[in-house]
N, C-alpha and C positions, 0 to 999 in steps of 0.2 A: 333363693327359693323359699328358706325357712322364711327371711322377712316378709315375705308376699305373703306367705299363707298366715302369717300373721295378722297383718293386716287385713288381709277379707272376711279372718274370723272372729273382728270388732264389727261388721255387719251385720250382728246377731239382732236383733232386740234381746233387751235387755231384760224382758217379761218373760217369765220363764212356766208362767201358770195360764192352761191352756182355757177352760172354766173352770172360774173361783172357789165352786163347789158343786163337786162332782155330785153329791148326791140327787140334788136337782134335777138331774138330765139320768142320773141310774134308776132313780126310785120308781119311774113310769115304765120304764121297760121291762125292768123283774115282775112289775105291779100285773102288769099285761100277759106274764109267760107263765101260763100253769103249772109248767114244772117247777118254777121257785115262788109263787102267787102259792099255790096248795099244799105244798112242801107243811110238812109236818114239824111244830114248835123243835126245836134243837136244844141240847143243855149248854150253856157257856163251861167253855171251855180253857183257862191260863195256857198261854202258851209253852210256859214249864213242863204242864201237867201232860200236853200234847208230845212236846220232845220225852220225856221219862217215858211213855207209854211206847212209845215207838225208835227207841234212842235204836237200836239193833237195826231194824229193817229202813231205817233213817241213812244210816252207813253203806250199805248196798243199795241203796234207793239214788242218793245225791253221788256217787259217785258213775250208776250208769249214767245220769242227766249230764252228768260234765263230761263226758265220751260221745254224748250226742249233741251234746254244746257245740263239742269242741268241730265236729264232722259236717256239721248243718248249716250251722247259723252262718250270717252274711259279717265277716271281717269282727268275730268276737275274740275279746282278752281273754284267755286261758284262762281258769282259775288257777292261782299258785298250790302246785302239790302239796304243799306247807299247812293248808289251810282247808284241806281235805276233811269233812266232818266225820270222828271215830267215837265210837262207841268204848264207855269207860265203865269198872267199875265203881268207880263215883261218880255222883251227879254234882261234882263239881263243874262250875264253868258249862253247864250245858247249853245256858242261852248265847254264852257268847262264843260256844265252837260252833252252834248251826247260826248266828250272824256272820259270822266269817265266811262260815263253808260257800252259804247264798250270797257273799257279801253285800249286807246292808249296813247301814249305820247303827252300830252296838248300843249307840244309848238312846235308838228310837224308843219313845215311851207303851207302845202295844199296851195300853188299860184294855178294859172291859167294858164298853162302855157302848153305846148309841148315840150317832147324830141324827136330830128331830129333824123332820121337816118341818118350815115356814108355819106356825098355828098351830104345831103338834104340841099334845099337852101329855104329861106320863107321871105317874107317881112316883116312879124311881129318882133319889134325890142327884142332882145335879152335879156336873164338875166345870171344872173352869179349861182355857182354852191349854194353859200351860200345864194342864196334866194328858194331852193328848198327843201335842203338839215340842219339837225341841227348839222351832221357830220362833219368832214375835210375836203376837197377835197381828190379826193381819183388818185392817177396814173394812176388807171384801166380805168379812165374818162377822162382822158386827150384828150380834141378835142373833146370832145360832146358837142351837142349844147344845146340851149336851149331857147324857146323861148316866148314872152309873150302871153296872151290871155286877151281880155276883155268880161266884162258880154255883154251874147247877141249875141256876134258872132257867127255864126255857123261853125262846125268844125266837118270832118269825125272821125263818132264813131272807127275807126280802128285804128286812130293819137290816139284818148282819150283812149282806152284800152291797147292799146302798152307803152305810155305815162307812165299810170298809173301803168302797171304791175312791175317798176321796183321800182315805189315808197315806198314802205314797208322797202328796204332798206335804206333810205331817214329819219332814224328818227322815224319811226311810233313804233318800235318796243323797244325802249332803255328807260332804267332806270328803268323799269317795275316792280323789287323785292321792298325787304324790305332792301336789303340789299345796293341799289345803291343808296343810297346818295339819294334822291329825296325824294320828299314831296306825290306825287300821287303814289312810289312803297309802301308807307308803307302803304297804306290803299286799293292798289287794289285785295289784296287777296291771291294775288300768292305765297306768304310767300319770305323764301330767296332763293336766285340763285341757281338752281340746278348743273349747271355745266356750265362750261367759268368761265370767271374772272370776279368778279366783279368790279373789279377798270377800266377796258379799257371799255371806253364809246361802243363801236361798238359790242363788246361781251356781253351784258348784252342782244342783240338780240336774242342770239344763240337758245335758248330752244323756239323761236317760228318759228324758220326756219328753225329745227332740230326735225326728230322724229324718237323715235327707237320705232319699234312696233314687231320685229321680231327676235329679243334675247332670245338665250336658257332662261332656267327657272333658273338654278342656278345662270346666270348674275343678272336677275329681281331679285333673295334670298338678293343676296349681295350688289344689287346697285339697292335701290326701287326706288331713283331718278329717273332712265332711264326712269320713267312712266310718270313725269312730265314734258310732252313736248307739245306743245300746236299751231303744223299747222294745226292741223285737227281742233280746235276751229276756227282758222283765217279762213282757207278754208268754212266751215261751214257761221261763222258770218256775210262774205263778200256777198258770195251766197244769201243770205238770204238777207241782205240790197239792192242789187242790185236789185232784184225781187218786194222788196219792191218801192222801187223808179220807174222803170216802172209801177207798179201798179200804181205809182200816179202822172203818166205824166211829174215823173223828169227823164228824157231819158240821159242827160249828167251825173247824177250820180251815175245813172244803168251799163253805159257803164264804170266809171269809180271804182265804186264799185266791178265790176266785173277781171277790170284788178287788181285789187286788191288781187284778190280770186287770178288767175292765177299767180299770184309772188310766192306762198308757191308751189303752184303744180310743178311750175319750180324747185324750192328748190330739189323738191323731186325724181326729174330726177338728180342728182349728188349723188352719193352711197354714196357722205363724207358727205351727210345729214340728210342719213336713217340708217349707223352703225357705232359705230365709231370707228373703225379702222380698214378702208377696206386692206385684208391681213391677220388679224390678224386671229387666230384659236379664242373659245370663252377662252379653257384653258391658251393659249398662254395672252389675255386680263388681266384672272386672275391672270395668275403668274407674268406677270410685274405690276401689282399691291400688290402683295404681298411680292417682293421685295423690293417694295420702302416700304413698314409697317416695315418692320425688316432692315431697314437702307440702302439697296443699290438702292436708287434713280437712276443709271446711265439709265435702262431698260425702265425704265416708261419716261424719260428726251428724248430720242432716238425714241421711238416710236411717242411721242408727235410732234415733232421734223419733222420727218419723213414725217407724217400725216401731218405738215402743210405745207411742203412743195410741197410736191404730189397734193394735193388739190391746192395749187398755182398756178402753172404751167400747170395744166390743165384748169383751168379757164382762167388764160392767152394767153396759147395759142387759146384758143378756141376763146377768143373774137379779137385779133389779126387777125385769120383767116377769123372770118365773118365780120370783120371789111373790112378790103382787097376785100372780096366779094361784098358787097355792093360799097365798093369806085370804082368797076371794073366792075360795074352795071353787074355781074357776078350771076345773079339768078340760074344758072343751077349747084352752085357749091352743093356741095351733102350734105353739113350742113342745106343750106335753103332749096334744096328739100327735108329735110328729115322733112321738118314741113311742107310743105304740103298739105293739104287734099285730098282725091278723093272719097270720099264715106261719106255715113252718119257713124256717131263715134258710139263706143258702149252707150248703154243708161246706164243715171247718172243711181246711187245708192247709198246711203248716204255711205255702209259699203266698198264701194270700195277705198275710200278715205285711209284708212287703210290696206286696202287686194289686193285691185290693185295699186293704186298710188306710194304709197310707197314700197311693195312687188317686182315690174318691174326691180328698181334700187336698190335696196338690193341686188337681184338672180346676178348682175352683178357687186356684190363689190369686189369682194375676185379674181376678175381677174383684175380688169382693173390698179391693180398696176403693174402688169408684161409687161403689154403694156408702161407705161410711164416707168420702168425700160430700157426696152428695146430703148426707142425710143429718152430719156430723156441723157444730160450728166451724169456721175455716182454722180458727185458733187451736181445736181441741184435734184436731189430724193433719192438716196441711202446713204448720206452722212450725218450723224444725226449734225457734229460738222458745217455745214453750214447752215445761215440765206437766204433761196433763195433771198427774198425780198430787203437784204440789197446788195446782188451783182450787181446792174444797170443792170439786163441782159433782161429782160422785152421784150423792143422793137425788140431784135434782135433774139426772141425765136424760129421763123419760120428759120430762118436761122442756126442757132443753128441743129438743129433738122437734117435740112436736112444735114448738117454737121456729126454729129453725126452717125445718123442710115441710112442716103441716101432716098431714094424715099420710099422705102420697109416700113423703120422706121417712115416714117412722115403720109405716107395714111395708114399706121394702126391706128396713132392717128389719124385722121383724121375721121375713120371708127367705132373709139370704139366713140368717139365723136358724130356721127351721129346718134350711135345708140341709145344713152341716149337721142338724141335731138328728135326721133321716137319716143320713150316714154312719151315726155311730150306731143309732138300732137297729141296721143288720147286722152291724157288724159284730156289734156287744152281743145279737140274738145269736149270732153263728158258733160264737165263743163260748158261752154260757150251754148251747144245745151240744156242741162237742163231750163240753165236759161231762155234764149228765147224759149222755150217751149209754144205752143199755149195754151195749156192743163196745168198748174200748177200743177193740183189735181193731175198727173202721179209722180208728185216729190215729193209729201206728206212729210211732217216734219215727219209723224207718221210711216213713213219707218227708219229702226235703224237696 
């Protein structure tokens, strides 16, 4: 049994990033929602400066959340009692007892800082990718900017949760098990890697950007793993910090706690993050894993394969495109209308995070390979014996495309595109209006 579920959990793609840059697809929606559109400039705020100010009510605060963690949520890791945030009289060690307490990776870099939109110009002077980031530099970033912030400045909440929304992929999220090498995976609880690799730094994210909630029963028999995924804990934790920090007149780390929360729900708007192998049947999953158990790996190598490049190329092209939109001060292009608002969202509910959020972009997995088949070269998604990534084809994928499939082929991606990005702005609207909710007691922790 362990080997089976082994091997179904090389099935993954291997792309672990759902859009390349969140801010993209966050910036239009805050842009759109009056409550963070109107919001009044904020002071930046170090996150030192936030735990010091609240290190007391921080203590009783993170340990009711891990009581409603622990009651609530669908198949989460306990936090280890060990690791419980206490309030000291030194401020020693204070960032890295509330990185444990939350467990995130202790040497995420959290600067001060703002990431531009596509054309955006700022006098504040610039920083580089590796002061954000504990990552590589990544292609997909090439020509973002990035820029600095000091304590004190005031700075529209709209910059700070677009900012922040893309941050999770920045670090927060790597070396987490027991099995990556790290000294804070082996005590935070998580046990070892469910699935990704654990040797490539960047993949060690996957299982908390990644949630299957909506797998026949016989997958869950053979692959218990699939239960250990962990955005509905992020979504959750964030929400709940955010709220906290308005509660206590930290306004810069509510707004940016919260664009925190909307990185996973973005996540959740890309089908390669809620099943893994959009296309596949669930028998179809099973049997190329059960030929790779009795020796013919070709099946399970090919779909992998496959998966990670489709996932590729849809991410690419998509931030290519809104990238061009924004540089073409082109709001009316129908990726950013599709984030939007015009109406009040539907109201939070903790169980929607699972049954709506994630549910929206599942119902739409098992098609939207036949659109990038379609619209894509055969080489750059049908071809299991090619590395998309290693082809330098990147920059010239809009061109590509309309090469390819002609006008027909490109606004269908273009439309299957939209429609994922329609999903995440209710759903990011829903999450966002909870948190700023006049009324908190309507959001009750004690809803599950």
């Amino acid at each position: 049994m362990r080997i089976f579920c082994f091997a179904v959990s090389l099935m993954f793609s291997a792309q672990v990033f759902a859009w390349s840059n969140h801010t993209l697809v966050t910036y239009p929606l805050v842009a759109t929602l009056p409550q963070v559109r109107d919001a009044a400039p904020v002071a930046v705020e170090s996150l030192d400066s936030f735990l010091m100010a609240n290190e007391k009510a921080l203590e009783t605060f993170l340990d009711q959340q891990e009581s409603w963690m622990r009651e609530n949520l669908w198949h989460y890791a306990p936090r280890p009692d060990a690791l419980a945030f206490k309030a000291k009289d030194s401020r020693k060690d204070l960032r890295s007892r509330f990185t444990q307490a939350v467990r995130i990776n202790p040497n995420a870099k959290l600067p001060l800082y703002l990431q531009l939109l596509p054309g955006d110009k700022r006098q504040q002077p610039e920083i580089d990718f590796a002061s954000v980031s504990t990552l590589a530099d990544s292609d997909s970033l090439e020509g973002v900017q990035f820029v600095q912030l000091m304590p004190g400045a005031k700075v529209a909440p709209l910059d700070v949760v677009s900012t922040a929304s893309v941050e999770p992929d920045y670090g927060l999220d790597i070396g987490l098990f027991t099995d990556s090498n790290t000294d804070y995976g082996k005590v935070y609880g998580f046990g070892e890697q469910p699935f990704g690799n654990p040797n490539l730094d960047y993949s060690t994210q996957a299982p908390f950007h990644m949630g299957f909630y909506h797998e026949a029963s016989i997958v869950y028999a053979f692959g218990g793993f699939l239960k250990r995924t962990y955005p509905e804990y992020r979504i959750q934790l964030y929400k709940q910090l955010s709220e906290f920090a308005f509660n206590q007149g930290h306004d810069y780390w509510g707004w940016r706690f919260m664009g925190w929360g909307l990185h996973y729900i973005g996540d959740f708007s890309n089908p390669y993050h809620v099943m893994p192998v959009p296309g596949n049947s669930t028998l179809e999953t099973l049997r190329v894993g059960l030929l790779n158990i009795i020796g013919f790996p070709t099946a399970q190598e090919n779909a992998i394969q496959l998966a990670s490049n489709r996932h590729t190329v849809l991410e690419n092209f998509q931030s290519l495109v809104m990238t061009q939109a924004y540089l073409e001060q082109n709001l009316e292009h129908p990726t950013i209308q599709a984030l939007t608002r015009q109406g009040e969202a539907r109201k939070f509910n903790n169980h929607h995070i699972v049954t709506v959020m994630s549910q929206l972009s599942y119902d739409k997995g098992h098609d939207i390979h036949n659109v990038l088949e379609r619209a894509m070269p055969e080489n750059y998604v049908n071809d299991p014996a090619v590395e998309f990534s290693e082809l330098n084809a990147r920059t010239s994928l809009q061109e590509t495309v309309l090469q390819t499939s002609g006008e027909d082929g490109f606004n269908a991606l273009i439309d299957v595109i939209t429609d994922l990005l329609e999903g995440f702005s209710d759903n990011g609207a829903s999450y966002i209006e909870a948190i700023l909710s006049v009324d908190n007691s309507s959001n009750d922790q004690s809803e599950s």
